[in-house]
N, C-alpha and C positions, 0 to 999 in steps of 0.2 A: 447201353450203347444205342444209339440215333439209327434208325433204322436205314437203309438205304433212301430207297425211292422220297425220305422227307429231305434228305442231303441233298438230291439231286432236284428235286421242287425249290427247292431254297437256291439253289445256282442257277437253274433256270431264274427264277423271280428276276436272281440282282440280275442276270443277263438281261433280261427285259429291258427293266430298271435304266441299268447304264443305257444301254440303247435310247431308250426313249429321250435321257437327258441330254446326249448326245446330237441327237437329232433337234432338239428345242434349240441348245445351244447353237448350232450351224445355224436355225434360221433366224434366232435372233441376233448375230452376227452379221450373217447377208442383209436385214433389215437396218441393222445400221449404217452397213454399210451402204447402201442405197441413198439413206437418209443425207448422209456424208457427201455423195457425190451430188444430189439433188440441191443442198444447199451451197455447192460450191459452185455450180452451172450459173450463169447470169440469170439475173429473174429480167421475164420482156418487159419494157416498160409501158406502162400505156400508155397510150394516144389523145395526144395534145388535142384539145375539144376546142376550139376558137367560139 
């Protein structure tokens, strides 16, 4: 039989775990999403040099 306290180390872990990925995933989602609206803004154009 798996003794307690390793059962409950091992559910901690994966709770870490999800967390962590969880949290990468959002910001690599908001970073896209940034990216997305960045490239849809008009870029300024520059300035006609006579």
């Amino acid at each position: 039989m798996i003794p307690v306290y390793i059962t409950l180390a091992l559910l901690v872990w994966l709770a870490l775990c999800a967390g962590l990925l969880v949290i990468l995933a959002r910001l690599a989602r908001e970073r896209d999403r940034q990216d997305s609206i960045a490239a849809r803004l008009p870029h300024p154009r520059p300035k006609d040099t006579p």
